[in-house]
C-alpha positions in Angstrom: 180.6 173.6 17.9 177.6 175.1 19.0 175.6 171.7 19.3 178.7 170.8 21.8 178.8 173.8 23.5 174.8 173.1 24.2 175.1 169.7 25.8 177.9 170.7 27.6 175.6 173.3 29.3 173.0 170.8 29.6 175.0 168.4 31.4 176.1 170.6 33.8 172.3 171.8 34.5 171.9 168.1 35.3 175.0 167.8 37.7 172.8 170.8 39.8 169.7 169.6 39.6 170.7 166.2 40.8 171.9 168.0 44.4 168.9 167.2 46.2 166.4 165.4 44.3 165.2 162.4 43.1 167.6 160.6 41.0 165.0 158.8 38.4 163.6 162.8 37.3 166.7 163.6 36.6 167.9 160.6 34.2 164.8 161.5 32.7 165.4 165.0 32.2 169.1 164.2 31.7 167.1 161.3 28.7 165.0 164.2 27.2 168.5 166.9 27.1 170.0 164.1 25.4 167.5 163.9 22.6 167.1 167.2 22.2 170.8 168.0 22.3 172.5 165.0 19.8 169.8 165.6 16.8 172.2 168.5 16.3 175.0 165.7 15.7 173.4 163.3 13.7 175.3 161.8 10.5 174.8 163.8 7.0 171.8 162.2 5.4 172.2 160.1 2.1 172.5 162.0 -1.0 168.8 162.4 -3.1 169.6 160.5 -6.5 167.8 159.7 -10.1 168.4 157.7 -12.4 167.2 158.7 -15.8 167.1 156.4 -18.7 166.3 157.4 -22.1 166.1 156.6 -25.8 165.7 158.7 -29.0 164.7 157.9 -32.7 164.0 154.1 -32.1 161.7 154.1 -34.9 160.5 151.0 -35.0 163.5 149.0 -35.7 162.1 146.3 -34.1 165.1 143.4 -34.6 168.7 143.3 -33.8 170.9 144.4 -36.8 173.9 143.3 -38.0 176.9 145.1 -36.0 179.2 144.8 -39.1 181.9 148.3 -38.0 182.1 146.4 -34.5 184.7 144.2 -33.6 182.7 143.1 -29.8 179.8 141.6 -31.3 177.8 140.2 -34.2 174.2 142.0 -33.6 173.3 145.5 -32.1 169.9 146.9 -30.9 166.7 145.3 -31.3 163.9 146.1 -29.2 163.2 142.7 -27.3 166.7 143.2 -26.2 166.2 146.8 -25.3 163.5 146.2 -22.9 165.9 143.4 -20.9 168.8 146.2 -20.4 165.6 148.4 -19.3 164.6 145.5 -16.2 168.2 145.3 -15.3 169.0 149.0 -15.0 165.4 149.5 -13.2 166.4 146.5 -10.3 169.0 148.9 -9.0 167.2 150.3 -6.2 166.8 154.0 -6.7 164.2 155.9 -8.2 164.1 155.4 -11.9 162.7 157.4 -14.9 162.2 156.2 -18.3 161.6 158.7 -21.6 161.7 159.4 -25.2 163.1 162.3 -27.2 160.2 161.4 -30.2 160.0 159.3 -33.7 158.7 156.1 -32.3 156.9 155.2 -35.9 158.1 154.2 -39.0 159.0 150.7 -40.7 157.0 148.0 -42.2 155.0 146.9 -38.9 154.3 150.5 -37.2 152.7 151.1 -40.8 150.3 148.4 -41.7 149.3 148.7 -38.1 149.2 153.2 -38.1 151.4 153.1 -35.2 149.2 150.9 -32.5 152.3 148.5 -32.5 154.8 151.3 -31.1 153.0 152.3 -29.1 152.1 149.3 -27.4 155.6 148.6 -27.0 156.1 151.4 -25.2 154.1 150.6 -22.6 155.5 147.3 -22.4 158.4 148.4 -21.5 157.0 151.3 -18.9 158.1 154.8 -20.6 157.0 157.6 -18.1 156.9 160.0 -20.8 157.8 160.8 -24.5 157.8 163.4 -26.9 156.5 163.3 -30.4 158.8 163.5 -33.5 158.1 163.8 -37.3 157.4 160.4 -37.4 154.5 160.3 -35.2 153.0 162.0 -38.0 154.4 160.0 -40.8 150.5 158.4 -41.5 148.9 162.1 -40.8 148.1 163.8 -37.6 144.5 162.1 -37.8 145.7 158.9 -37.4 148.1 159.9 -35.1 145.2 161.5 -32.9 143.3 158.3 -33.5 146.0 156.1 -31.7 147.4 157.9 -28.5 144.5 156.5 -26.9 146.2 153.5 -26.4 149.4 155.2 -24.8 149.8 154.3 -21.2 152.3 157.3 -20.8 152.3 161.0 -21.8 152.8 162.4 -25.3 154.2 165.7 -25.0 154.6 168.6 -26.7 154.3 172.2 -26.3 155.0 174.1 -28.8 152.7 172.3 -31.7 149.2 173.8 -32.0 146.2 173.4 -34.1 145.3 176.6 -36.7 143.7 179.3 -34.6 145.9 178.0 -31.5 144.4 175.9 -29.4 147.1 173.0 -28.4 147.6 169.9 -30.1 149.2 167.9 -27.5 149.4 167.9 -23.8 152.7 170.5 -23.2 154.1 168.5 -19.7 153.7 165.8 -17.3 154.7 165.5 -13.8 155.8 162.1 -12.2 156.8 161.3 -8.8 159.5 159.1 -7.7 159.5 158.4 -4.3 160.1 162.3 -2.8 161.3 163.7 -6.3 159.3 165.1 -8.2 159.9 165.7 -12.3 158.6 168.0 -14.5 158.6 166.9 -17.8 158.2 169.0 -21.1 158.0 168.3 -24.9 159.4 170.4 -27.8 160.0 170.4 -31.8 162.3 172.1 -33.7 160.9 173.9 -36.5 163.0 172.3 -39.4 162.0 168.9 -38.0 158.1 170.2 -38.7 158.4 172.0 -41.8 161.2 170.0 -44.0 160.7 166.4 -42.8 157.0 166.0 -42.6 154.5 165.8 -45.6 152.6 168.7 -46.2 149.6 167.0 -46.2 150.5 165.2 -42.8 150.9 168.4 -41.0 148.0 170.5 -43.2 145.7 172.5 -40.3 148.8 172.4 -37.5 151.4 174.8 -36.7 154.4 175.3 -34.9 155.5 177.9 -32.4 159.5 178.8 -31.9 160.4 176.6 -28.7 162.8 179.2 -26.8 158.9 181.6 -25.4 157.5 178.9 -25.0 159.7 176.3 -23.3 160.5 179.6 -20.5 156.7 180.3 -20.3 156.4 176.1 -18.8 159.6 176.1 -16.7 158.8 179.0 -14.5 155.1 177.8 -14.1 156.8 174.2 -12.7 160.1 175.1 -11.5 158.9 175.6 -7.9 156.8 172.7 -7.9 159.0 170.2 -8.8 162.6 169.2 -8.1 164.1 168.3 -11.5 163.0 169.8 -15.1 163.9 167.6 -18.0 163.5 169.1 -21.7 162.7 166.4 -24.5 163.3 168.0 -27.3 163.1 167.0 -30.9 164.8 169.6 -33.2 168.2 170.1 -35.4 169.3 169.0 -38.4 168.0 165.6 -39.8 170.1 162.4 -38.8 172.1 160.8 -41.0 170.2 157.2 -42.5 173.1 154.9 -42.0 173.4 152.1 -39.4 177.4 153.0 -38.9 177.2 156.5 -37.8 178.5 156.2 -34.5 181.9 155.1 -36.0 181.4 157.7 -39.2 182.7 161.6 -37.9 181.8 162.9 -41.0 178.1 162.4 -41.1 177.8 163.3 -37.2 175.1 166.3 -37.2 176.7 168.3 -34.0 174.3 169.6 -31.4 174.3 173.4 -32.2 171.0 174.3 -31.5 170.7 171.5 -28.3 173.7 173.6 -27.1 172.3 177.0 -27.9 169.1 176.1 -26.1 170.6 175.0 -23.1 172.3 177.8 -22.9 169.3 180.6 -23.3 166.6 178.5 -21.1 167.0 179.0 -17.4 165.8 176.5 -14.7 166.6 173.1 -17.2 167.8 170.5 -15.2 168.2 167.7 -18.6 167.6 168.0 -22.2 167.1 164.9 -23.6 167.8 165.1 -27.3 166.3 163.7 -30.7 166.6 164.0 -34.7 169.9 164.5 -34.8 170.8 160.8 -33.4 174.3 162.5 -32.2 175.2 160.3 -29.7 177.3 161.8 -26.5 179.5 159.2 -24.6 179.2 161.3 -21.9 176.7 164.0 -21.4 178.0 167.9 -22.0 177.0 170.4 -19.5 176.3 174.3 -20.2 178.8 176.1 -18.7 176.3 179.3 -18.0 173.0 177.1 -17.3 174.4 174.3 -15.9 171.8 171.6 -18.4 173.0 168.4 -18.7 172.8 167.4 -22.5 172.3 163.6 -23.9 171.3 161.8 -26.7 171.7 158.8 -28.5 172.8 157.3 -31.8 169.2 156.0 -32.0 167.6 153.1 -33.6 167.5 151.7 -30.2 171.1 150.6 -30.5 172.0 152.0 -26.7 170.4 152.8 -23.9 171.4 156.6 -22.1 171.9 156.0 -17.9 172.2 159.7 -16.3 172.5 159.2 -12.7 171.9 162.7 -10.5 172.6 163.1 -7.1 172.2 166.2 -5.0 172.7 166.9 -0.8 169.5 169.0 1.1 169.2 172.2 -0.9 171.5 171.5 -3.1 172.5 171.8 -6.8 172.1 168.1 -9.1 174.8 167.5 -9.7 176.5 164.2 -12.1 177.1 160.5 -10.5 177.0 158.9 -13.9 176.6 159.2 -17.4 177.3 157.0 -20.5 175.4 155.3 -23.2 174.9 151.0 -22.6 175.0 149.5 -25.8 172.6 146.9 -26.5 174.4 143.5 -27.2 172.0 141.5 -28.8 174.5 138.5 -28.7 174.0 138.6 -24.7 171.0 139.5 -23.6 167.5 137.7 -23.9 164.7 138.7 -25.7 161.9 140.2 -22.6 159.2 138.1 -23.2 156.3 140.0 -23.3 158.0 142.5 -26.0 159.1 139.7 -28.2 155.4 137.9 -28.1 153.7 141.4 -29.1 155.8 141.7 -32.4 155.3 138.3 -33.2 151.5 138.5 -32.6 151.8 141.9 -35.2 154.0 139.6 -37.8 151.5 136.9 -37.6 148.6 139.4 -38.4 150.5 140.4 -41.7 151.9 137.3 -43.0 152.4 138.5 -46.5 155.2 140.7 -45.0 157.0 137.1 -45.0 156.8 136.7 -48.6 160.2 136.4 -50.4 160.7 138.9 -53.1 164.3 138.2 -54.5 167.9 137.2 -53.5 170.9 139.1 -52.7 174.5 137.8 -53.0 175.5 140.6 -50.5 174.6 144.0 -48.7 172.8 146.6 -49.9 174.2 149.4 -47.4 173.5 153.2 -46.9 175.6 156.1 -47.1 174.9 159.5 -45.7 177.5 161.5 -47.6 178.7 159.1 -50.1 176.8 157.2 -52.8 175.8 153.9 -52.3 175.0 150.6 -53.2 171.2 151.4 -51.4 170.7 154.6 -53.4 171.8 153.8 -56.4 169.4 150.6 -56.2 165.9 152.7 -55.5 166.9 155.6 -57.8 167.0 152.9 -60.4 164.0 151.4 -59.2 162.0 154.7 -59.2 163.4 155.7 -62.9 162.8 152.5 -64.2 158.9 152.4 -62.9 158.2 155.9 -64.4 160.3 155.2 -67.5 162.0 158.3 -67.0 165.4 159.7 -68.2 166.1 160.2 -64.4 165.7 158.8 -61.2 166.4 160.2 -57.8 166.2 159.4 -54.2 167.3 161.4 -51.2 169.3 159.5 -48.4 167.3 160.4 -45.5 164.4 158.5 -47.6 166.1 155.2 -46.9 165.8 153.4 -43.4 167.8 150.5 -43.6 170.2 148.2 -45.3 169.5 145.3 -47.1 171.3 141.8 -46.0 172.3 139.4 -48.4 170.3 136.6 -48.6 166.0 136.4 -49.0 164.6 139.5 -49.0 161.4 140.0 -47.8 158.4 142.7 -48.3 158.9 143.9 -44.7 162.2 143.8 -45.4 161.7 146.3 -48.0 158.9 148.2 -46.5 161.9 149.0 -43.8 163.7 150.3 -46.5 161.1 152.4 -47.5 158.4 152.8 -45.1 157.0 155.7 -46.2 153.7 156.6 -48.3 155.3 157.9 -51.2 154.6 157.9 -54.3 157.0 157.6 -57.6 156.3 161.2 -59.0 157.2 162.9 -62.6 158.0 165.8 -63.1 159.6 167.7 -66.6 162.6 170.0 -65.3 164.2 172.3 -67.4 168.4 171.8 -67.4 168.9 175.2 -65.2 166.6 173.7 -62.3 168.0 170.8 -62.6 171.6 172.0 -62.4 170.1 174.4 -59.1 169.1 170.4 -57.2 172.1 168.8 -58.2 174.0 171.8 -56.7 171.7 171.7 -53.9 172.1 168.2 -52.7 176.2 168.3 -52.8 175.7 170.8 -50.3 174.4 167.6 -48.3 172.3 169.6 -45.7 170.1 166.4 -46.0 173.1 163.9 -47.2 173.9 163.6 -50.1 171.0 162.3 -53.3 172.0 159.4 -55.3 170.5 159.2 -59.1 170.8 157.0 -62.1 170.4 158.1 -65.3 172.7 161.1 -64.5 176.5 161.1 -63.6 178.6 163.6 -62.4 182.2 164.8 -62.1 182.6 166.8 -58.6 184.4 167.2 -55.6 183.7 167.0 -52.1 185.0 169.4 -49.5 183.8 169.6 -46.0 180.0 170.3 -45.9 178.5 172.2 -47.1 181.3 172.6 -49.6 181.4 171.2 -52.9 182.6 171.7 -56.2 180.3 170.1 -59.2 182.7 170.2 -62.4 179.8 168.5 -64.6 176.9 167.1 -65.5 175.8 164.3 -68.0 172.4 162.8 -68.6 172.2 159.3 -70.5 176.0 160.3 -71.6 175.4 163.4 -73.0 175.8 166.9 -71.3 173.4 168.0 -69.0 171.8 171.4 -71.1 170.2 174.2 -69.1 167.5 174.7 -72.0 166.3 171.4 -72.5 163.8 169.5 -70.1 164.3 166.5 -69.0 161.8 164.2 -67.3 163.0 163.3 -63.8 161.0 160.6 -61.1 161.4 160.6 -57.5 159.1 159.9 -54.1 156.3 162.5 -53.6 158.2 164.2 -50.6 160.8 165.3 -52.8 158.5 166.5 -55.8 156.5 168.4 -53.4 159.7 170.3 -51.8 160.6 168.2 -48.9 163.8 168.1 -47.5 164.0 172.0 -48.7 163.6 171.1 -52.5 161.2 173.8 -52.7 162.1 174.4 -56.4 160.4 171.7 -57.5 156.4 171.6 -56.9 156.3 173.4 -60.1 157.5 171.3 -62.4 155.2 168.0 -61.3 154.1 166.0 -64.0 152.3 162.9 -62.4 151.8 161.4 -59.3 151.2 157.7 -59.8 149.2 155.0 -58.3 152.3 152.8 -57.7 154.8 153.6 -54.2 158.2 153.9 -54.1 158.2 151.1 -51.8 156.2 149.0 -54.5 158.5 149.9 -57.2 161.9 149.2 -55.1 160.2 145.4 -55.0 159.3 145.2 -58.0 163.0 145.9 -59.3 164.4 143.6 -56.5 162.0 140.4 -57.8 163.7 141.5 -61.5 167.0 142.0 -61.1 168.1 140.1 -58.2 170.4 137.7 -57.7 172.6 140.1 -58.5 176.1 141.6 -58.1 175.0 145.4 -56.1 174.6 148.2 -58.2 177.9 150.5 -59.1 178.0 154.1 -58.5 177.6 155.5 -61.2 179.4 159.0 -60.9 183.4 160.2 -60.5 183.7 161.3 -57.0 187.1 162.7 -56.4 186.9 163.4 -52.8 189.6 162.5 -50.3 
């Protein structure tokens, strides 16, 4: 109203000056009033908008796998296939951000080559920015030091410093997208550091809590930039098994994603990892207003959040939903595809058949399996021991029937482990058992050792008994039980155990779980070998 009120008085300003003077001053004058007048009445400017793509817990799977709980195709993921779905959300014109909530590493490839191959891939496919996870320091933080170098992107994270506190990593970046500008920060949880790394791996590092010092970064940026994302690598572990997104019960919630949204002010995002608990649709903080994601990982989708916001406004949601990546559809992007091959053909004893399998070998999280009853055999059988025992977040991926390969089982098992002895006396070993029904890290599979329990919803359980070789299990006697070196040495919270360590020796878990392969199969898969009486 007032811009209308103001032309009107300009026009009639005009109608006076005209009496009496030279017509072409006043059109211009009349030119310059209208100029000056109708700005006021322009249309409302387009909308600001991002588009913000991100991933979580790749970890190296490098090939397609098979989509066997999907009825809409035959292959899922891959990260050829990845990269193409990356082009074609990037050709939308708007500005686009790519990033990482952490564990790029692991797998047969990323280790015979420490890592370099993951992280060339992620330049590749033009990540702006990641964070680190526990597996960035799966081959030590040495060799992790040794090969960010090559990264063409930040590696972040704040809250990771060395003994005596200098930082270990660079804590933010900032990237530009046309007028928007993005602050970027990284973050681990502490549970992710402590009970999922190696001890060795992390030996001179510590961790800070995130909450100080994730505050202490967003005020120092939040009035330089327009948007703040979080990418943040914490919670409880993700469950190793390819079907997760159709399997409620091994989903890990996102507790503490939700409960640091909610005490962080100024987060625009939080881009979440570890957990690998995919949201359809993102969930927003009532009190903060944070927009949380995540995927399932294992580069099986692709998360699109879309922002929009008017001048001086609030961001607020256009679009958010997880792509999943079809491998029956789209094409392998070239230049990702002819990297991993070049890494396959450095290593071509990776190709080297090791046995047969009539069918799957599958993981489950909560559940025994056909996978973990396989490797705790392996490991019990290479240590001659009277038990063997393997945790589930230890195994990486299933087995197809068919050839199998060493990179094949180096997927399995990618880690550096070790099969490790140790002599247990019956009461710690009833304390382990009891420990891993309450399935904070899934649920162990053994051989050599039954059991007669029930399963209630985590962490409850009720163990009813125990035998070992047939006989039952007898808190006074020791018995000699094998497993990887993580779990000897207290990983996954097994911190029980470091005491009773017999041997550590020479031959790997992965070595042993070929081994066993090349003997036994082909083969019918190995039958669980305890009474579960869950419903």
């Amino acid at each position: 109203m007032r811009s209308i009120s103001f032309f009107c008085q300009c026009l009639a300003l005009y109608r006076r000056l005209t009496v009496g003077r030279c017509l072409t001053r006043s059109l211009a004058l009349l030119g310059w009033l209208l100029v000056a007048t109708t700005s006021g009445l322009a249309a409302p400017s387009t909308p600001e908008r991002i588009k913000i793509l991100y991933t979580n817990d790749i970890e190296s799977v490098l090939d397609p796998l098979p989509a066997f709980w999907r009825s809409d195709m035959q292959r899922i993921g891959g990260i050829s296939k990845l990269a193409t779905l990356i082009n074609q959300e990037r050709a939308v014109d708007q500005p686009t951000v790519l990033f990482d909530a952490g564990d790029i590493f692991t797998g047969a490839l990323s280790k015979r080559t420490s890592g370099r191959l993951a992280v060339d891939l992620y330049g590749l496919m033009g990540y702006d920015a990641i964070t680190l996870g526990n597996h960035e320091f799966e081959y030590g933080w040495q060799a992790l030091l040794r090969v960010l170098p090559r990264a063409k992107y930040p590696v972040l994270n704040a809250n990771i410093f060395y003994e005596g506190g200098a930082p270990f990593a660079r804590p933010y970046a900032l990237i530009e997208r046309g007028p928007i500008k993005i602050g970027v920060i990284g973050l681990m949880g502490i549970d992710a550091f402590m009970n999922t790394m190696m001890p060795a791996n992390r030996k001179g590092l510590e961790i800070a809590p995130l909450e100080s010092i994730a505050q202490d970064w967003i005020d120092e940026l939040r009035n330089e930039v327009d948007v703040i994302v979080l990418l943040t690598h914490q919670g409880r572990t993700a469950p190793m098994q390819t079907d997760k997104e159709r399997d409620a019960e091994v989903q890990r919630g996102i507790d503490e994603e939700y409960a640091l949204a909610g005490a962080l002010r100024g987060v625009d995002v939080l881009i979440a990892g570890h957990t690998d608990h995919g949201l359809d649709a993102p969930v927003r903080h009532p009190r903060t207003g944070t927009w949380i994601v995540q995927t399932y990982g294992q580069g099986m989708h692709l998360g699109i959040l879309e922002l929009e916001r008017d001048e001086a406004s609030a961001w607020r949601l256009k679009e958010g939903r997880l792509q999943v990546v079809n491998a029956d559809e789209l094409i392998d992007d070239a230049r990702v595809a002819e990297r991993i091959a070049k890494a396959r053909s450095e290593h071509p004893d990776l190709l080297e058949v090791v046995g047969d399998l009539h069918e799957p070998i599958v993981r489950r999280y909560y559940r025994e399996s056909s996978m973990g009853s396989m490797v705790a055999d392996a490991i019990r059988e290479a240590a001659q021991a009277e038990i063997g025992m393997i945790t589930p977040g230890a195994l990486r991926a299933d087995l197809a029937a068919g050839p199998v390969t060493k990179e094949a089982v180096l997927n399995v098992f990618p880690f550096i482990d070790r099969v490790t002895t140790l002599d247990v006396p019956g009461h710690i070993l009833q304390s382990v058992i009891e420990q891993g029904l309450r399935r904070d890290y899934g649920l162990p599979n053994y051989s050599g050792l039954t059991m007669d329990y029930r399963l209630g919803e985590v962490p409850d359980a009720d163990l009813k008994s125990v035998k070992v070789n047939g006989e039952p299990l007898q808190a006074d006697r020791t018995y000699k039980l094998a497993t990887g070196s993580f779990t000897a040495t207290g990983g996954e919270g097994y911190q029980q155990l470091p005491e009773y360590v017999d041997e550590q020796m020479k031959l790997s878990v992965a070595d042993a779980i070929a081994r066993y392969i090349a003997s036994y199969f082909p083969s019918d898969s190995p039958k669980k070998r305890s009474k579960d009486e869950s419903p």
